[in-house]
N, C-alpha and C positions, 0 to 999 in steps of 0.2 A: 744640478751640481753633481758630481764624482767624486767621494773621496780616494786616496790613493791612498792601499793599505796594502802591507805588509805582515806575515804571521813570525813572530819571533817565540819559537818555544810556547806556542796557545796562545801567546799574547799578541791580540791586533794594532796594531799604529799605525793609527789614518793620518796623511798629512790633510791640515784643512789649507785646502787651495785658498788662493785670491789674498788681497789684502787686507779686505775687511771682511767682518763677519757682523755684519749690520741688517736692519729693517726689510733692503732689499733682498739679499737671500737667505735670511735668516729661514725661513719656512721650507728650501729647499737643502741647506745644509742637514735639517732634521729628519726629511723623508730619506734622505741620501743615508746618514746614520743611523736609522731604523733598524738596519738588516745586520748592524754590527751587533748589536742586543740581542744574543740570545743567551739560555740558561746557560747560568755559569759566566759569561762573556768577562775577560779582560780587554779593556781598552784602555788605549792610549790616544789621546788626540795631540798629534804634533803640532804646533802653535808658530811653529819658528818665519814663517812668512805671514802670518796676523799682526798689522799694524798698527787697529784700530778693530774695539767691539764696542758697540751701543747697549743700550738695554734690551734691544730684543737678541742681540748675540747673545746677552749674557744670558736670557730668558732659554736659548735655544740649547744652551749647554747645562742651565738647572734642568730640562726637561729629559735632558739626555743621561744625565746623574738617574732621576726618577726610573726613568726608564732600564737604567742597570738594576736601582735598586728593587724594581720591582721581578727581575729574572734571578734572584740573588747574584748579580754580576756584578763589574768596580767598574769605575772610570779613570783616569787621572789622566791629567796636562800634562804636559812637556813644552821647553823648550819659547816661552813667553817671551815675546819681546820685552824691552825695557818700560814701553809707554803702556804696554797692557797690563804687565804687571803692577806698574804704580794702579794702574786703575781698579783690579784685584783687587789692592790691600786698600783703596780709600773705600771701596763699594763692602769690603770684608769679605770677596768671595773666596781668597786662599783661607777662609773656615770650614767655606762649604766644601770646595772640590780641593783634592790633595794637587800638590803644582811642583814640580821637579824642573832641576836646572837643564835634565835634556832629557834623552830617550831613555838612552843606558841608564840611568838614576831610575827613571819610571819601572821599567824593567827588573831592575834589581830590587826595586821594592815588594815588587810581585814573589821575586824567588826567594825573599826573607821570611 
C-alpha cells in the first residue's frame, strides 16, 4: 500500500487510499505509515475515501496514535465518512484519536 501525502507547513496528510481499511490490509497500511512517524511528526490521515474499518483498521490506527506517541508526535483524522464516524462514536474512538470535519480544521488545530 502507498499512502499519498502531502507537506502543509510540517504538517503531513496522508490520503488513506482504498475503501476499506480492514483485516485485509490492515498490516500494510501500517508498514506504509511507519515512515510518517518520526520525532516531532504531525499527521494527518485523510479518511474521506474510507468506507468501512473493522477492528483491525481500528487496531492499525490505535497503533499508529502509539506510535506518534511514542516520538513525542500527534496524529489526527480528517474528513470521516458518515458510516465511520457513527462507528467512532459507538466503539468511542473519537476519545482516543482527535477527528476533524476535514483537512483545513486538522490543520488549523495544529497552528493553534
Amino acid at each position: 500500500m502507498t499512502l499519498e501525502t502531502r507537506d502543509v507547513d510540517g504538517i503531513v496528510i496522508a490520503l488513506i487510499p482504498g475503501r476499506a481499511l480492514d483485516a485485509r490490509n490492515a498490516p500494510a497500511f501500517k508498514a506504509a505509515a511507519a515512515p510518517l512517524f518520526e520525532s516531532g511528526a504531525k499527521v494527518v490521515f485523510d479518511m474521506e475515501r474510507v468506507e468501512f474499518v473493522d477492528s483491525a483498521g481500528i487496531g492499525a490506527l490505535v497503533s499508529c496514535l502509539r506510535r506518534a506517541n511514542t516520538v513525542q508526535g500527534e496524529l489526527k483524522l480528517s474528513s470521516l465518512t458518515k458510516q465511520v464516524r457513527t462507528l467512532f462514536q459507538l466503539v468511542r474512538m473519537h476519545q482516543v484519536l482527535e477527528i476533524f470535519n476535514s483537512c483545513d480544521e486538522a490543520i488549523r488545530s495544529y497552528q493553534a
